[in-house]
MARBA-3410 file (N, C-alpha, C, O; in Angstrom, 1 decimal):
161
27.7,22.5,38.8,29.0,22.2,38.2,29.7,21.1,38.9,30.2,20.1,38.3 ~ 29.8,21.3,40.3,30.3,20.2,41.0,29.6,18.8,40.7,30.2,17.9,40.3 ~ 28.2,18.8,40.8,27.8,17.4,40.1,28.5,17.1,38.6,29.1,16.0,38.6 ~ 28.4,17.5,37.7,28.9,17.2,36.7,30.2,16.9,36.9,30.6,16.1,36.1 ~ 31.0,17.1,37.7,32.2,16.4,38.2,32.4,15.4,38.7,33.6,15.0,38.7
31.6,14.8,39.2,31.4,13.8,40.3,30.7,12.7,39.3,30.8,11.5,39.4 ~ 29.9,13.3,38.4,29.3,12.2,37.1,30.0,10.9,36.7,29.3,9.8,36.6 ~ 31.3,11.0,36.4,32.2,9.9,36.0,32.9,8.7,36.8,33.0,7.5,36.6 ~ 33.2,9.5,38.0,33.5,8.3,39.5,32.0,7.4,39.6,31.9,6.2,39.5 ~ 30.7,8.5,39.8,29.6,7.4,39.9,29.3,6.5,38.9,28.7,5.5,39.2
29.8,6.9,37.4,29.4,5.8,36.4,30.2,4.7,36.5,29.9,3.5,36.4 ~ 31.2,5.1,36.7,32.3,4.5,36.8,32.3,2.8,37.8,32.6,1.6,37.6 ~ 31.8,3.8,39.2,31.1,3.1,40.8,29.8,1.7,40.2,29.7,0.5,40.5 ~ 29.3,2.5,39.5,27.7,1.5,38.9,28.4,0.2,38.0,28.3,-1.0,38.1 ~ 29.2,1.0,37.2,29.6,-0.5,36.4,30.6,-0.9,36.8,31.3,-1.2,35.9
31.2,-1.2,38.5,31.9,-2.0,39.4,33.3,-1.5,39.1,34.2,-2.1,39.6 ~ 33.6,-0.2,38.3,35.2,-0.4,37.9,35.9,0.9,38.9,35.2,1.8,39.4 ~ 36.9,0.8,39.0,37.4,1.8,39.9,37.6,3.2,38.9,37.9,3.1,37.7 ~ 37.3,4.5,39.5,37.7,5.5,38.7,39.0,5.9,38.8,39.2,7.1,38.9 ~ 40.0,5.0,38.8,40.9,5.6,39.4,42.1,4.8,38.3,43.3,5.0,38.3
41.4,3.9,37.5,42.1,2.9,36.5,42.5,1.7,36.9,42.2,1.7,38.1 ~ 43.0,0.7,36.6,43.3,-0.7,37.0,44.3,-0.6,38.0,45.5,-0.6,37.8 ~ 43.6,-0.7,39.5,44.0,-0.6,40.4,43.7,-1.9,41.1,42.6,-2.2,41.4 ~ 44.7,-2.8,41.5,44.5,-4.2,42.7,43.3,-3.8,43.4,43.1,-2.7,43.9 ~ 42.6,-5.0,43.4,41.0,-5.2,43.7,40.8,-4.9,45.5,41.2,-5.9,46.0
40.5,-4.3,46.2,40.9,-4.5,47.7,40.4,-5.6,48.0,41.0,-6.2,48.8 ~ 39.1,-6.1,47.4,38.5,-7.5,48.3,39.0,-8.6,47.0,38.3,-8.7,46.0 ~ 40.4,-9.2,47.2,40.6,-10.3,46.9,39.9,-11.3,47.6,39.7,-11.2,48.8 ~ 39.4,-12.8,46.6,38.6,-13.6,46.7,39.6,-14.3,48.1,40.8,-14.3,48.0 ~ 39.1,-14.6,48.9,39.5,-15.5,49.6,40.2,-17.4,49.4,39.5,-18.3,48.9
41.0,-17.6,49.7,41.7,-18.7,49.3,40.9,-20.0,50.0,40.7,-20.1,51.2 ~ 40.5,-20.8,48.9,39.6,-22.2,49.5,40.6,-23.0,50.8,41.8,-22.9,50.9 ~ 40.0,-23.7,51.5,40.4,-24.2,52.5,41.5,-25.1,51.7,42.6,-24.9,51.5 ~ 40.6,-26.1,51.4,41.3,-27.3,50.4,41.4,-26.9,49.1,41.0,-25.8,48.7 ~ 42.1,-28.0,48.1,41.9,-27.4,46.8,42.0,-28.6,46.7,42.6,-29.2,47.6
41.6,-29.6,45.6,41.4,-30.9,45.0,43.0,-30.9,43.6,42.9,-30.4,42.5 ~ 43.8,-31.3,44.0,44.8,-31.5,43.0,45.4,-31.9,41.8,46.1,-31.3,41.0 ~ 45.0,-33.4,42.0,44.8,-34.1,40.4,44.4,-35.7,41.3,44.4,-35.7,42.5 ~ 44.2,-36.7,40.6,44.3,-36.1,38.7,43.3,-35.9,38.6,42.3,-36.0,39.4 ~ 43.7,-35.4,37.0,42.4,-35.0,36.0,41.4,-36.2,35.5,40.2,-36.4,35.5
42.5,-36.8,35.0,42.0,-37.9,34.0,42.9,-39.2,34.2,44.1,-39.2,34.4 ~ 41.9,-40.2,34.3,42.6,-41.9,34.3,42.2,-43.1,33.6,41.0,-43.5,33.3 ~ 43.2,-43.4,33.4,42.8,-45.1,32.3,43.0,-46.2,33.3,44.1,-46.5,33.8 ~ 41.7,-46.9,33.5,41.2,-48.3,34.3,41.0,-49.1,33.4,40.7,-48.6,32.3 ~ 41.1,-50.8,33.7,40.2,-51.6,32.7,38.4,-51.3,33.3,37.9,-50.9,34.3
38.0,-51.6,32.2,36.4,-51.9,32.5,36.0,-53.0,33.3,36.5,-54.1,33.4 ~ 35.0,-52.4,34.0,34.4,-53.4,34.9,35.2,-54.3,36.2,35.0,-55.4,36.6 ~ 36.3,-53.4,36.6,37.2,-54.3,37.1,37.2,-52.8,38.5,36.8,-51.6,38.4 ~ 37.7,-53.6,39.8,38.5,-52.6,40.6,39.8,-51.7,40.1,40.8,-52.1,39.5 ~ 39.5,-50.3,40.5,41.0,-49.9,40.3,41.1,-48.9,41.2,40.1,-48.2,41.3
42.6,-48.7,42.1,43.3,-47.9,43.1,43.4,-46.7,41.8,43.7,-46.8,40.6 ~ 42.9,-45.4,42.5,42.9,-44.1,41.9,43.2,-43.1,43.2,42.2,-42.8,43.9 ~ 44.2,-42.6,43.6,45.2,-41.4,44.2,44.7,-40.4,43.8,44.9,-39.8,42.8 ~ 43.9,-40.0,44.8,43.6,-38.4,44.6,43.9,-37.5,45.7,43.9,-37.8,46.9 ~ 44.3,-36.5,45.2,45.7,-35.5,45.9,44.7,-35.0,46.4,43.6,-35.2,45.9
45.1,-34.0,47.9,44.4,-32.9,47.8,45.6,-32.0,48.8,46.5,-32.3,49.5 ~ 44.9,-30.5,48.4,45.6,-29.7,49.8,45.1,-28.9,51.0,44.2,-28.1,50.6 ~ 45.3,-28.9,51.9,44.6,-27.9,53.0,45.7,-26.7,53.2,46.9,-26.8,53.3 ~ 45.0,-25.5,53.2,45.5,-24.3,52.8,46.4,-24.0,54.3,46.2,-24.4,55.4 ~ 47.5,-23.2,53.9,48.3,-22.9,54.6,47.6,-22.2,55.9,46.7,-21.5,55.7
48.3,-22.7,57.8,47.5,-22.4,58.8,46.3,-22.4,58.9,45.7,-21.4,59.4 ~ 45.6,-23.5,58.5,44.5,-24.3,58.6,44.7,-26.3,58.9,45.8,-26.8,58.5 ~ 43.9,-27.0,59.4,44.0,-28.3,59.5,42.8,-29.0,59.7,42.1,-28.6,60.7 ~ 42.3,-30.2,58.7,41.2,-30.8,59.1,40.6,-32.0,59.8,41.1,-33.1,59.6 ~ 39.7,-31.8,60.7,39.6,-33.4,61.0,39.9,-34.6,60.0,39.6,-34.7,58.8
40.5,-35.3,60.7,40.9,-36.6,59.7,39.2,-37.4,59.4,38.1,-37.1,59.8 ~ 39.6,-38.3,58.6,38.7,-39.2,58.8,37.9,-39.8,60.0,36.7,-39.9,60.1 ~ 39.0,-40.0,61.0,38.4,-40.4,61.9,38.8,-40.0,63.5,39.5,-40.5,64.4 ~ 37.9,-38.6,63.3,38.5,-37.7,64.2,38.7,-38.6,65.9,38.0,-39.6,66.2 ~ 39.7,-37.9,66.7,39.8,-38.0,67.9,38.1,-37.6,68.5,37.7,-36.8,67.7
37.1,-37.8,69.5,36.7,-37.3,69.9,35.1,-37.5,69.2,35.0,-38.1,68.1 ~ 34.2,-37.1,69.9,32.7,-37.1,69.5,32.2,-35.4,69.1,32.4,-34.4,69.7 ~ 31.8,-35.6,68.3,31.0,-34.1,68.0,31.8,-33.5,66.3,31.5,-32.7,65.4 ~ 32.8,-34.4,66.5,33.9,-33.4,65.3,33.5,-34.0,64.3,33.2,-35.2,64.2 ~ 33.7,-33.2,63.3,33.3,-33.7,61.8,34.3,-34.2,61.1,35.3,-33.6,60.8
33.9,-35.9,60.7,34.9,-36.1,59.9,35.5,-35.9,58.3,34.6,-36.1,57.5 ~ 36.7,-35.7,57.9,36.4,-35.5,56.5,36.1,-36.8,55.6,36.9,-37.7,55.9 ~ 35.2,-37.0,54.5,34.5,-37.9,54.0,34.4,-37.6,52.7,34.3,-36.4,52.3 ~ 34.5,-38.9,51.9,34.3,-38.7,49.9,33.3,-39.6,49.7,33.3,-40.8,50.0 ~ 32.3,-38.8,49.3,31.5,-39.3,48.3,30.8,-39.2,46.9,30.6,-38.1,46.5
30.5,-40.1,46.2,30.4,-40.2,44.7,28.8,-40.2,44.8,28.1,-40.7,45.7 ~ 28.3,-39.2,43.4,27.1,-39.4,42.8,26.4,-40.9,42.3,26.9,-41.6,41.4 ~ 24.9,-41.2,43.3,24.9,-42.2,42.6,24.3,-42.4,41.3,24.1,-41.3,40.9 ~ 23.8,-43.6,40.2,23.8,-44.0,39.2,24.5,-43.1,37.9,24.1,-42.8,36.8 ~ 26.0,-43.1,38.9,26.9,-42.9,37.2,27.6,-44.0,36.9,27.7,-44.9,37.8
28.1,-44.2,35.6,28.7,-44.9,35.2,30.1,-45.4,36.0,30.6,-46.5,35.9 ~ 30.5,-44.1,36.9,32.0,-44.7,37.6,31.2,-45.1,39.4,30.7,-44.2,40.1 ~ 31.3,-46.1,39.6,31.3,-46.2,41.1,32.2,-46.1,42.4,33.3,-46.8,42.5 ~ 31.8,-45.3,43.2,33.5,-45.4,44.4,32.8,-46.5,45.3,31.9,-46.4,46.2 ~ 33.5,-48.1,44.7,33.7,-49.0,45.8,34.1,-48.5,47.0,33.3,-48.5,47.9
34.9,-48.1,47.1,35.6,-48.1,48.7,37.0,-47.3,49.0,38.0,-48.0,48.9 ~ 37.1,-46.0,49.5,37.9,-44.9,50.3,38.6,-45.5,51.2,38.0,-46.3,51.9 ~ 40.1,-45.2,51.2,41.0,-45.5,52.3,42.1,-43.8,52.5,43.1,-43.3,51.9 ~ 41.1,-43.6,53.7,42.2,-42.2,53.9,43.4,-42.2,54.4,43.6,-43.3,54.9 ~ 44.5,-41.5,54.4,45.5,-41.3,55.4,45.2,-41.6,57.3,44.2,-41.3,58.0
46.1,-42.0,57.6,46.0,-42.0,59.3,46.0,-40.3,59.5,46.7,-39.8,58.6 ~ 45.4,-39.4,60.2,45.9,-38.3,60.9,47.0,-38.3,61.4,47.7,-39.2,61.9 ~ 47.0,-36.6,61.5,48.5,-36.4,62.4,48.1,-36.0,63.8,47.3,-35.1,63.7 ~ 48.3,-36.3,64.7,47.9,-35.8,66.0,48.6,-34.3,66.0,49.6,-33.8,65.6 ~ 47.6,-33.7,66.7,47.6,-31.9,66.8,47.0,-31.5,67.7,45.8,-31.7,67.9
48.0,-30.6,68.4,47.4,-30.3,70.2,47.0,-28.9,70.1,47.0,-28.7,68.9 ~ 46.6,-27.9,70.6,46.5,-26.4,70.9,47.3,-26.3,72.1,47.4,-27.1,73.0 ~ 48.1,-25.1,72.0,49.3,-24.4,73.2,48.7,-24.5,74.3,49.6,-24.7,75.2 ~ 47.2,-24.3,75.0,46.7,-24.0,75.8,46.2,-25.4,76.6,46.0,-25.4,77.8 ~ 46.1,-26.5,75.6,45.8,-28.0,76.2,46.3,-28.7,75.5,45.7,-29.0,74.5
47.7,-29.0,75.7,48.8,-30.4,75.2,48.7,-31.8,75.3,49.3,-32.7,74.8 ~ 47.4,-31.7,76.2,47.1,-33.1,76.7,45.8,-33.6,75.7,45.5,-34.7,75.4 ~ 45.1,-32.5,75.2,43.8,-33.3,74.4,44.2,-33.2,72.9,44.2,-32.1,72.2 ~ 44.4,-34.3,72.4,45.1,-34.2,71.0,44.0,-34.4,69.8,42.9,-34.7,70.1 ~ 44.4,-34.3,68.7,43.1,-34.1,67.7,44.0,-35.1,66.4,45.1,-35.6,66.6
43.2,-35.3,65.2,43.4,-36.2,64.8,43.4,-35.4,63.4,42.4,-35.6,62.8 ~ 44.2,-34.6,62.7,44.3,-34.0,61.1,44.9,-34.0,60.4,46.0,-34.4,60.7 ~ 44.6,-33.4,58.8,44.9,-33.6,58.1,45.4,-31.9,57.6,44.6,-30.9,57.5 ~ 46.9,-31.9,57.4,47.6,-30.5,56.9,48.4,-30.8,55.6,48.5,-31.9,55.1 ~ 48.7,-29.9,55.2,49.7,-29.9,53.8,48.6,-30.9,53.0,47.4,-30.9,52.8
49.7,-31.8,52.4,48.5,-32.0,50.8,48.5,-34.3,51.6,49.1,-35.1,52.3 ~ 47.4,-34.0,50.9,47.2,-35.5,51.9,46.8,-37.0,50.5,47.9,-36.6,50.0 ~ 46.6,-37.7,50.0,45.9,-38.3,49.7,44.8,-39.2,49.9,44.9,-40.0,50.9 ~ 43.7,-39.2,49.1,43.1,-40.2,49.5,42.6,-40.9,48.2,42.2,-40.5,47.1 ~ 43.0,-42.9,48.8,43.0,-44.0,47.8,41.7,-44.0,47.3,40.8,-43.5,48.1
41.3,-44.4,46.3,39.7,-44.3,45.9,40.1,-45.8,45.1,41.0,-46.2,44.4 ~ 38.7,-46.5,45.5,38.9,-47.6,44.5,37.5,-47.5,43.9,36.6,-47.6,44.7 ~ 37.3,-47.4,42.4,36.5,-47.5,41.8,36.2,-48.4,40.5,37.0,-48.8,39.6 ~ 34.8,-48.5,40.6,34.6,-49.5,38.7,34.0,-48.7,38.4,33.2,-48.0,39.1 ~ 34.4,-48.6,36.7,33.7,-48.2,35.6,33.2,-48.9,34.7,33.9,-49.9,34.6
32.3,-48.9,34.1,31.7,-49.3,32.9,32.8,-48.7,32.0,33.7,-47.9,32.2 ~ 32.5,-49.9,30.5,33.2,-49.4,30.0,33.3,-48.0,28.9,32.2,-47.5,28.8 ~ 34.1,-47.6,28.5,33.4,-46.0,28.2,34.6,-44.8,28.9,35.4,-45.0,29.7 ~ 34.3,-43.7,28.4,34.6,-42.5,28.9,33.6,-42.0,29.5,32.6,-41.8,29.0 ~ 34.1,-41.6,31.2,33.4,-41.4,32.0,33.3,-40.0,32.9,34.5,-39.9,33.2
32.7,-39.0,33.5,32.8,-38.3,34.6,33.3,-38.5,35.7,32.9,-37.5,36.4 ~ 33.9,-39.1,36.3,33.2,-39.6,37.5,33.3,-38.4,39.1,34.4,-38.2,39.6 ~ 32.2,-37.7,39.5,31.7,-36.4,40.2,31.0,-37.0,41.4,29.9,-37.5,41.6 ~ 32.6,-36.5,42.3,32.6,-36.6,43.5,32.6,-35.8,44.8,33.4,-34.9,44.6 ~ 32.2,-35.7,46.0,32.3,-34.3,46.8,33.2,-34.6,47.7,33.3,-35.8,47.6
34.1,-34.1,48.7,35.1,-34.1,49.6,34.3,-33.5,50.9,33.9,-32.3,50.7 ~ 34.1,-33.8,51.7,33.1,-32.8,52.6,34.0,-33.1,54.2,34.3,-34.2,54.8 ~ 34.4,-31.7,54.6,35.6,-31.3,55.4,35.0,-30.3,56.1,34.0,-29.8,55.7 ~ 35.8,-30.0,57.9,35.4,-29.2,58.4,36.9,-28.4,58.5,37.2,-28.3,59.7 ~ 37.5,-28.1,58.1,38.5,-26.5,58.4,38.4,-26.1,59.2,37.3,-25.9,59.6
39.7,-25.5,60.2,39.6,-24.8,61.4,41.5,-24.1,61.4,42.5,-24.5,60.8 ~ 41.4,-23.1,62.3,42.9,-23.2,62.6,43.5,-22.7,63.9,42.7,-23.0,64.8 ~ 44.1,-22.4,64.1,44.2,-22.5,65.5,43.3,-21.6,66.4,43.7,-21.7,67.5 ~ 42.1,-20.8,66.1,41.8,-19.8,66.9,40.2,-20.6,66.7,39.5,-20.9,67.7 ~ 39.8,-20.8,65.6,38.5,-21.2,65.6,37.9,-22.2,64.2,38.5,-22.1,63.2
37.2,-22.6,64.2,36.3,-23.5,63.3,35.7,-23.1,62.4,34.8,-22.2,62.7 ~ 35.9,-23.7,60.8,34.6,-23.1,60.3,33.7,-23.7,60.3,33.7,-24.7,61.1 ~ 32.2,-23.4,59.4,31.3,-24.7,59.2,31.7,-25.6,58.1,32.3,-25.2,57.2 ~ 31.2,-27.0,58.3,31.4,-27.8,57.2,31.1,-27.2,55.7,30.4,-26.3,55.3 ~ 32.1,-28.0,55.0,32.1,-27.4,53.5,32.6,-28.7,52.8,33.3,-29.7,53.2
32.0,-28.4,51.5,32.5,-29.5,51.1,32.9,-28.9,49.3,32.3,-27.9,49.0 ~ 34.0,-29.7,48.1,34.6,-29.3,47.1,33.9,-30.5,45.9,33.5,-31.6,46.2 ~ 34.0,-30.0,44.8,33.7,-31.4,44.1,35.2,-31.4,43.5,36.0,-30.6,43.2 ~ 35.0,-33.1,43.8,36.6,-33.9,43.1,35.7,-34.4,41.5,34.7,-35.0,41.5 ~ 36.4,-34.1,40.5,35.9,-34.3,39.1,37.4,-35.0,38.4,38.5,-34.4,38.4
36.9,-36.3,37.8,37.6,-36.9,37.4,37.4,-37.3,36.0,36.2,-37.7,35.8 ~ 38.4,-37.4,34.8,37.8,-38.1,33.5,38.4,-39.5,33.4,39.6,-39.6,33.2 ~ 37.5,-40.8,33.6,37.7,-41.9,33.9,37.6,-42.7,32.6,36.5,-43.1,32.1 ~ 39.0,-42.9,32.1,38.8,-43.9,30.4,38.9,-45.0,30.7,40.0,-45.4,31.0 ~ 37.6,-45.9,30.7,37.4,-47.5,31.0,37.9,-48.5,29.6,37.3,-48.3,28.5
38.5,-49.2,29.6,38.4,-50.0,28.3,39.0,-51.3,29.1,39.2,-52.4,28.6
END
């Protein structure tokens, strides 16, 4: 008899749902380091250079190496574009970093990027409606320790005419 009681929590358990009815999930997904912000979509001429601002943010009590970190060993954060698409990334100009110390050594400063940062992208398109599918590749840390390198795809819809 007791098994036949216990019947409905386990079916319940198998097809992932709680027996207990729509109850807040306990393992909420974890919040991405960065998140890629906008834009979505942009209008360039064809075949020409064009300055395209792409947002991003680094998640609250976290900071990443800048571009071009203080120091040897640290990873810098870097954009790069898939090659033979129709949109090309001529050439990335990041923000300067912020310098950022740890409480324990004030004297060895680090070089990152917090809150939402931009980075200039200059690219040509063919002419056309385009993808253009790019990766962000960042190392995250926060004050206690480091993650491993990760990187986000930045996806853009690029209307060339």
């Amino acid at each position: 008899m007791a098994r036949l009681a216990l019947l409905p929590l386990v079916l319940a358990a198998l097809a992932g749902q709680s027996p207990l009815g729509d109850l807040p999930a306990q393992h909420a997904a974890k919040p991405a380091a960065v998140s890629f912000l906008f834009p979505e979509q942009v209008s360039v001429a064809a075949n020409k250079p064009a300055k395209v601002d792409l947002h991003f943010k680094v998640a609250d009590g976290l900071h990443l190496n800048s571009h071009t970190p203080h120091g040897e060993g640290l990873i810098p954060t870097t954009l790069t574009a898939a090659d033979g698409s129709e949109v090309r990334l001529a050439k990335t100009d990041f923000p300067q970093g912020t310098d950022f110390a740890f409480p324990d050594d004030p004297s060895q400063k680090l070089s990152v990027y917090t809150g939402e940062f931009v980075v200039q992208a200059e690219i040509v398109a063919a002419k056309g409606n385009h993808l253009m599918q790019a990766t962000l590749r960042y190392q995250a840390c926060s004050s206690n320790t480091c993650m491993p390198p990760h990187s986000i795809p930045v996806a853009v819809d690029v209307i060339a005419e």
